[in-house]
C-alpha positions in Angstrom: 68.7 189.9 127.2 69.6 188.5 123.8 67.3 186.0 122.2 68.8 182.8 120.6 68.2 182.6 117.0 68.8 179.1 115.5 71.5 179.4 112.3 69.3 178.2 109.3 71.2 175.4 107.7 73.9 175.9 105.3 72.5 173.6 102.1 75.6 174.8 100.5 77.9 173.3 103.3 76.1 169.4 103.2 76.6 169.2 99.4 80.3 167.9 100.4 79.2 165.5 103.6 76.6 163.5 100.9 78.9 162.7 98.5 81.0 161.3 101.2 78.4 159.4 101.9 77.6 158.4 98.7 81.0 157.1 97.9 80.8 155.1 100.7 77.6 153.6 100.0 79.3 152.5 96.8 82.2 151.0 98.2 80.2 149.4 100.3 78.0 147.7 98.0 81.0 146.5 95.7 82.7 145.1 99.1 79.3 143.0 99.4 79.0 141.7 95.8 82.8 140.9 96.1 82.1 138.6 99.6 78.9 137.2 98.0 81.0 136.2 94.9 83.5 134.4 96.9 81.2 132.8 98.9 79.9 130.6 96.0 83.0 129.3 94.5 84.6 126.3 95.2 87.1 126.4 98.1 90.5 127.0 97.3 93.0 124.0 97.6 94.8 123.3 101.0 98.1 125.3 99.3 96.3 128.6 100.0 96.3 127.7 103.5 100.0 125.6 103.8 102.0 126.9 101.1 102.1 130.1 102.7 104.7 128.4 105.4 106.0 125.8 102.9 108.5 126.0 100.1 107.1 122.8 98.7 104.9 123.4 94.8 101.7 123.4 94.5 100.8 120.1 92.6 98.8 120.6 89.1 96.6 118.1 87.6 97.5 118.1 84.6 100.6 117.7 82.2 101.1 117.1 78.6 102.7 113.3 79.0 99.9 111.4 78.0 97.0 112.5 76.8 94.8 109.7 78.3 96.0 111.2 81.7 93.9 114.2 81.5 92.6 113.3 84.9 96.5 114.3 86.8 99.6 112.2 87.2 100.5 109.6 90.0 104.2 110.2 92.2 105.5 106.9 93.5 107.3 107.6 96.6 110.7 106.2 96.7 110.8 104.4 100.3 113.5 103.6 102.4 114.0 99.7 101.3 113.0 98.8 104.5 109.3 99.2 103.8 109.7 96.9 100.9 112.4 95.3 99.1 114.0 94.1 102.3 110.5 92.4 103.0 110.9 90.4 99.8 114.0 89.2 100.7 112.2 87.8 103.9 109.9 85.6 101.4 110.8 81.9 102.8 109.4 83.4 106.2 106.1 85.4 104.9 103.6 82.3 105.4 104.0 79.5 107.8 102.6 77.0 104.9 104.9 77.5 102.1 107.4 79.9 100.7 106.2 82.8 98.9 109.6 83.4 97.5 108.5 81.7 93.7 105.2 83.5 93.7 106.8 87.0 94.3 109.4 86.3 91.4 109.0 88.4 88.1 107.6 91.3 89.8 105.4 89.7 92.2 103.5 88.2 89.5 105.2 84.9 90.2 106.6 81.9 88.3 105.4 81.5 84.5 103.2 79.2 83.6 105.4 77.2 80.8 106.3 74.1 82.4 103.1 74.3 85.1 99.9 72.1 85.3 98.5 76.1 83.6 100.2 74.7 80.6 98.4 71.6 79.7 94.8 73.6 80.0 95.9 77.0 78.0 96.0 78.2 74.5 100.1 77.9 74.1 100.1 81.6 72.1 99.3 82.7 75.5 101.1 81.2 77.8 103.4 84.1 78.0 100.3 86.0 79.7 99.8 83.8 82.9 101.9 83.2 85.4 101.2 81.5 89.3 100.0 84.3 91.0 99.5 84.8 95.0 96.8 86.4 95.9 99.5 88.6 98.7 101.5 89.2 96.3 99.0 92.2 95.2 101.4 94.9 97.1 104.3 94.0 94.5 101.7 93.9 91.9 100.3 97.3 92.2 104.4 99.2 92.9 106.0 97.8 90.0 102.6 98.2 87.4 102.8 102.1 88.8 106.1 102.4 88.6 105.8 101.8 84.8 102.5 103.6 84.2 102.1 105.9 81.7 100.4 108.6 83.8 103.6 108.0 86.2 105.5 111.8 86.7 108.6 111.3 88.6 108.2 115.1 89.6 105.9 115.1 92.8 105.1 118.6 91.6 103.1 117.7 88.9 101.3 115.1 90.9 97.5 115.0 91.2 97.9 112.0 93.4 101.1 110.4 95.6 101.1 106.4 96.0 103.0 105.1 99.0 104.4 101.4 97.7 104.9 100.5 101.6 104.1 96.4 101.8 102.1 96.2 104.5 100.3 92.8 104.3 103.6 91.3 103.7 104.9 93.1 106.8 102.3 92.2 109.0 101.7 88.9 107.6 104.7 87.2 108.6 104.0 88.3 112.3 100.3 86.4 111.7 100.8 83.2 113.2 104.2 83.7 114.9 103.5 82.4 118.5 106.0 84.8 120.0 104.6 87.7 118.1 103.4 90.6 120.1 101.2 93.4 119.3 104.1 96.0 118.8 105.6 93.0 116.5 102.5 93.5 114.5 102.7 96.7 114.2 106.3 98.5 114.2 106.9 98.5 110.3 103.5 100.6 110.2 104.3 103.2 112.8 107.9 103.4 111.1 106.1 103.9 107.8 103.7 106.5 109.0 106.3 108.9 110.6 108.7 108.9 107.7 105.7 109.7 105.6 104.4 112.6 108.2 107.7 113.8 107.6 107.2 114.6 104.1 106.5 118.3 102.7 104.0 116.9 99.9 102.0 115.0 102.6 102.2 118.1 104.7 100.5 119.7 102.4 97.4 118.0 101.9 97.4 116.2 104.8 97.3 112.5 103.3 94.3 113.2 101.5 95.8 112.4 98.2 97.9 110.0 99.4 97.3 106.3 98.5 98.5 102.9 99.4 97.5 99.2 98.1 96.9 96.6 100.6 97.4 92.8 100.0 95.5 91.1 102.8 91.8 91.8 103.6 91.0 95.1 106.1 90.5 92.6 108.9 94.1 92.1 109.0 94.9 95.3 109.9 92.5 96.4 112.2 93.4 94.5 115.7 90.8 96.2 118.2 92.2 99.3 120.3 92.4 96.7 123.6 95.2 94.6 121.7 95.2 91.0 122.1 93.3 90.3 118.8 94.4 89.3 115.2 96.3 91.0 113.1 97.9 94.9 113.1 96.1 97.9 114.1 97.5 99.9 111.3 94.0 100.7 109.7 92.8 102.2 113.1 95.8 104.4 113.5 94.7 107.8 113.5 97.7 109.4 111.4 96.7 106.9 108.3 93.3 108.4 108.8 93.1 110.5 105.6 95.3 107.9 103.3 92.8 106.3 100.9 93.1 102.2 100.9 92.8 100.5 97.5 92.7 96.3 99.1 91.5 93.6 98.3 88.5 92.8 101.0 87.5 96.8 102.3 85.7 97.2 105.9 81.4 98.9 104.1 81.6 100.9 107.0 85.0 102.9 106.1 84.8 105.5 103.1 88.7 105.5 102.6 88.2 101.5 102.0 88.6 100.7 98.4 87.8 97.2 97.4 90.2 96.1 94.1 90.9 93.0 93.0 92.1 89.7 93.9 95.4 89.1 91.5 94.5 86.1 89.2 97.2 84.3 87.2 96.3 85.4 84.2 98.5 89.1 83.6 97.9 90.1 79.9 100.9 91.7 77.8 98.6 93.1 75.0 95.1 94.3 74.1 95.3 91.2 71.9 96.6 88.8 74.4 93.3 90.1 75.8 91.1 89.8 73.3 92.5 86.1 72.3 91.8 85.2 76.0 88.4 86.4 75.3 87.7 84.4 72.3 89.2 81.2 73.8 86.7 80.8 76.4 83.9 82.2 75.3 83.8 79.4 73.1 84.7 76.4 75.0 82.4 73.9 75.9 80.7 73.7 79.0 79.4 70.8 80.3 78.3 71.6 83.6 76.1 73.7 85.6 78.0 74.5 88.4 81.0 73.9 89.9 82.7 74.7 93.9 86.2 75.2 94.5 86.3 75.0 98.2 87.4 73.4 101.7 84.9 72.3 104.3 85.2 74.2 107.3 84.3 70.8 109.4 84.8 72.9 112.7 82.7 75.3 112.0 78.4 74.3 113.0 76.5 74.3 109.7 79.3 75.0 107.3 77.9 76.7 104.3 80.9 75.2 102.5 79.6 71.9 103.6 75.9 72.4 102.6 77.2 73.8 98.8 79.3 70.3 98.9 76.3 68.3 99.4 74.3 70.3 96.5 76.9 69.5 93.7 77.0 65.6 94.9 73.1 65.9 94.6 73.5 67.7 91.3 75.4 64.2 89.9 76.6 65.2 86.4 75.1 69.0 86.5 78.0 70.0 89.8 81.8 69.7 89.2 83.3 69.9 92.8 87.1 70.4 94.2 87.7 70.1 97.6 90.9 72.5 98.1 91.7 71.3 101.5 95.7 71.7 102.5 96.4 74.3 100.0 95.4 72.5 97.0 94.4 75.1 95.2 97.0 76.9 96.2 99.4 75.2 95.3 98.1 74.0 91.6 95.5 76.7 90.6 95.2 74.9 87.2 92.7 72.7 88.9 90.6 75.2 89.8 90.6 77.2 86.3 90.2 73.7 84.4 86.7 73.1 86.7 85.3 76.9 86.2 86.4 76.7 82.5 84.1 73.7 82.1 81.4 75.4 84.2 78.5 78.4 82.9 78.2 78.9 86.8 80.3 78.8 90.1 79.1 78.7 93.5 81.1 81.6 95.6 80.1 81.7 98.9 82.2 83.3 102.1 85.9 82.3 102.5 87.5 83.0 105.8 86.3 86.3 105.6 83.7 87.7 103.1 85.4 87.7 100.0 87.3 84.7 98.0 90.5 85.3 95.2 88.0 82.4 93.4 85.7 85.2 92.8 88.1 86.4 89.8 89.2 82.9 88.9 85.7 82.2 88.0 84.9 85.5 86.0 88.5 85.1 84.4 87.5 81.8 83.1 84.1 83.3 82.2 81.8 82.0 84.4 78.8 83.5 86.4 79.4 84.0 89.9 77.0 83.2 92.2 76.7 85.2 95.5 75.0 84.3 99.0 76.7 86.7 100.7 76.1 90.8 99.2 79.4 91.7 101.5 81.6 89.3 99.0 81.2 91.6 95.8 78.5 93.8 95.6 79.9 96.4 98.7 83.5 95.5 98.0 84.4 96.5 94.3 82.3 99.2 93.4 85.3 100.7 90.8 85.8 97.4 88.9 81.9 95.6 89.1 78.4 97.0 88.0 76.3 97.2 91.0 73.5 99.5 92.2 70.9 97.6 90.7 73.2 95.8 87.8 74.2 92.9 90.1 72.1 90.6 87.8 73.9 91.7 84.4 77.3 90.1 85.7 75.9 87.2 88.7 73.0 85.6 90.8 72.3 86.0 94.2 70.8 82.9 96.4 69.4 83.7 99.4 71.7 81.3 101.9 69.0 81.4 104.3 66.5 80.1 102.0 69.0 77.4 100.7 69.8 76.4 104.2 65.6 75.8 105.1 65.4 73.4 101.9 62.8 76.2 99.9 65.5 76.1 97.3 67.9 74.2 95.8 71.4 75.4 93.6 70.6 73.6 90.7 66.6 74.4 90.5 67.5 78.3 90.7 70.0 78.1 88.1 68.5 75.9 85.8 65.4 78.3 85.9 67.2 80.8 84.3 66.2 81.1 80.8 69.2 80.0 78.3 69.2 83.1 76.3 70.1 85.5 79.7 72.6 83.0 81.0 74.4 83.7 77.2 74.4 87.4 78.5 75.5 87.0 81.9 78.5 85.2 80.2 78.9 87.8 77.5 79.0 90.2 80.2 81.8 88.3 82.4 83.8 87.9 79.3 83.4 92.0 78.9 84.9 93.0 82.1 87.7 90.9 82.4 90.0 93.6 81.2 89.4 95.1 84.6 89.8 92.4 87.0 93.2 91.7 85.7 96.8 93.2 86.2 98.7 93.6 83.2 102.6 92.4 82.9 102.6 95.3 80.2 104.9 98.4 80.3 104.3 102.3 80.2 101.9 102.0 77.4 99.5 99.4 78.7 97.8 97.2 77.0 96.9 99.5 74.2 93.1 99.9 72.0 92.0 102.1 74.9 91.4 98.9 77.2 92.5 99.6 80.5 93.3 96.8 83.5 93.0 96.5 87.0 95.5 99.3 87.8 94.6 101.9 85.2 91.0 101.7 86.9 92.5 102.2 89.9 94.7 105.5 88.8 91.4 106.7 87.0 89.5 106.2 90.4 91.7 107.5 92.4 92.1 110.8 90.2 88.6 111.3 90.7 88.5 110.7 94.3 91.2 113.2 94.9 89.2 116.3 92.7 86.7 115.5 94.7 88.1 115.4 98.0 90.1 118.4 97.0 87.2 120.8 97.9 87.3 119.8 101.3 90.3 118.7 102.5 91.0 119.4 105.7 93.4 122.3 107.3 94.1 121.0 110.7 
């Protein structure tokens, strides 16, 4: 019987099979440090994942038009009239008050002030500079500023950032108080709007999340709760508008792509030295007064603030100029109310129908102090345009309205407490920032110096935004 002898291994024969392995090994390693590699960076932009079935560009963020737009350029969608100039044309039937048709004029910056009550209270060298604004009439505003911006590209694929110049405050307003109006009234010019713009391949391609729109009424208008029946449009709570950021003028603190701007003032500056003149003038005009309110009563409403702020100026005698702006007054002749806060170092701004009030910007315009009872009528609505996070008290006070309402304070004892040398820098600082609160009548060059307006702060913003949403943007 034959024994089995084991074969002794062949050292020879494995020589080959390591260096296999080897080679391997090292493949293997340089596949990891390649993953690990990727993993840290910053995600690619949507195109990775769209443009592979789209023939549309990928947008760049830059372009050598203007070097002050380092940040990207702005498209401006071209819409079917429908979503706006045919609602100008509509202008006698906007508002159930009065017709907006003269306040829309000259680009919706309204009629001129030459020949207006504005006239008798203004420097004349600037009279070319304001103009009797609407405070709806932001939508207009915003489309034809853009339109003429310098960081404007008119190729939407060299866009950082789309605008979509659809009128919706005007298209929802005039359904407002319509007794006949139903909620698909309210609403039909917004679902139109959002599938043409669904339809688009540069929408399709980041899914809206570059996309941006200006609003001319407060969010409240256009968030009508999902059970119908309520005030106003639902187009805020329509999912397909989801991603679109909202630049308006009162913004919902609980909504990131909410972005509080600017009520429009009358004052629409043509230069950096219309601007600065503006400055000057009422920085050094005598003041008189204390305080002042510009405000109606709300009579039935229990405990109107309004009401109790009336009853502080009469108490004040001299120290409180008052205008009661009951039946559109101010409305209608906003030189009154820019003659009072002129005259004033302070003006009372509490709540209007909703948080925020276009007197807000009257007052800083005519470079007064603000003060605030409620923190929802500045402080969380215009973080682009207002120092806050613990700056509130460079630009305004803040009176506790509950304290105010128990009788533990009074108006005129808090504001006559403040030291005389920081009200002089609460004024200095008001008279700083106008720039920003303001839309300029100017052209593609802006107001020049490096100052920018309401609008350029807006593009800047919005630029920012968009790089920073780019990383995550979503690829449903």
């Amino acid at each position: 019987m034959a024994m089995y002898r084991p074969v002794p291994p062949n050292t020879a024969a494995r020589r080959p099979r390591l260096a296999v392995l080897l080679l391997l090994g090292f493949f293997a390693l340089q596949l990891l440090v390649f993953l690990t590699f990727r993993s840290v960076r910053s995600p690619p932009a949507p195109s990775a994942a769209v443009a592979a079935s789209s023939s549309v560009p990928v947008p760049t963020c830059r372009d050598d038009k203007d070097s002050s737009c380092g940040g990207g350029l702005v498209y401006v969608y071209d819409l079917p009239a429908v979503f706006n100039e045919d609602l100008l044309g509509l202008c006698d039937a906007l508002a159930p008050w009065y017709s907006l048709c003269p306040y829309l004029a000259n680009d919706g910056l309204g009629f001129p002030a030459e020949g207006t009550n504005l006239s008798a209270i203004l420097p004349r060298e600037l009279l070319g500079s304001w103009y009797a604004s609407d405070q709806f009439a932001l939508e207009h505003i915003v489309h034809r500023r853009l339109l003429s911006h310098r960081c404007r590209t008119a190729d939407p694929a060299r866009a950082a950032a789309f605008f979509v110049p659809f009128y919706a405050g005007l298209a929802v307003g005039r359904h407002l108080w319509a007794a006949n109006a139903s909620d698909a009234d309210r609403d039909r010019d917004c679902v139109a709007l959002l599938s043409w713009l669904h339809a688009q391949p540069y929408y399709k391609l980041s899914h809206g999340w570059d996309h941006f729109i200006a609003l001319g009424r407060i969010t409240w208008d256009f968030r009508r709760t999902p059970d119908g029946g309520g005030w106003g449009g639902s187009f805020l709570t329509m999912p397909r508008v989801a991603n679109v950021t909202r630049l308006i003028i009162e913004r919902d603190p609980w909504d990131a792509m909410d972005v509080g701007i600017p009520y429009p003032t009358g004052f629409h500056p043509r230069t950096a030295a219309d601007v600065h003149a503006w400055q000057r003038y009422i920085a050094r005009r005598p003041r008189p007064r204390l305080f002042a309110f510009a405000g109606a009563p709300r009579s039935a409403i229990k405990g109107d603030f309004r009401a109790l702020l009336l009853e502080e100026c009469q108490a004040a005698g001299a120290a409180c100029g008052a205008l009661d702006c009951a039946e559109g007054k101010c409305i209608k002749n906003n030189a009154l109310v820019m003659q009072l806060f002129m005259g004033a170092r302070f003006c009372l701004q509490p709540r209007g129908d909703s948080f925020t009030r276009r007197s807000l910007f009257d007052c800083m315009v005519a470079g007064a102090v603000p003060v605030l009872f409620w923190r929802r009528s500045a402080y969380q609505q215009y973080g682009w345009y207002l120092p806050v996070g613990g700056r509130e008290g460079e630009w305004s006070v803040f009176i506790d309205r509950n304290q105010l309402r128990a009788g533990n304070v009074t108006v005129r004892g808090a504001l006559a407490a403040i030291p005389e040398s920081r009200v002089r820098l609460m004024r200095k600082r008001v008279v700083k920032m106008i720039p920003r609160l303001v839309y300029s009548s100017a052209d593609e060059e802006g107001l020049g110096g490096d100052m920018k307006d309401a609008v350029d702060v807006m593009v800047d913003g919005m630029l920012r935004r968009v790089a920073e949403q780019r990383r995550s943007w979503r690829r449903s």
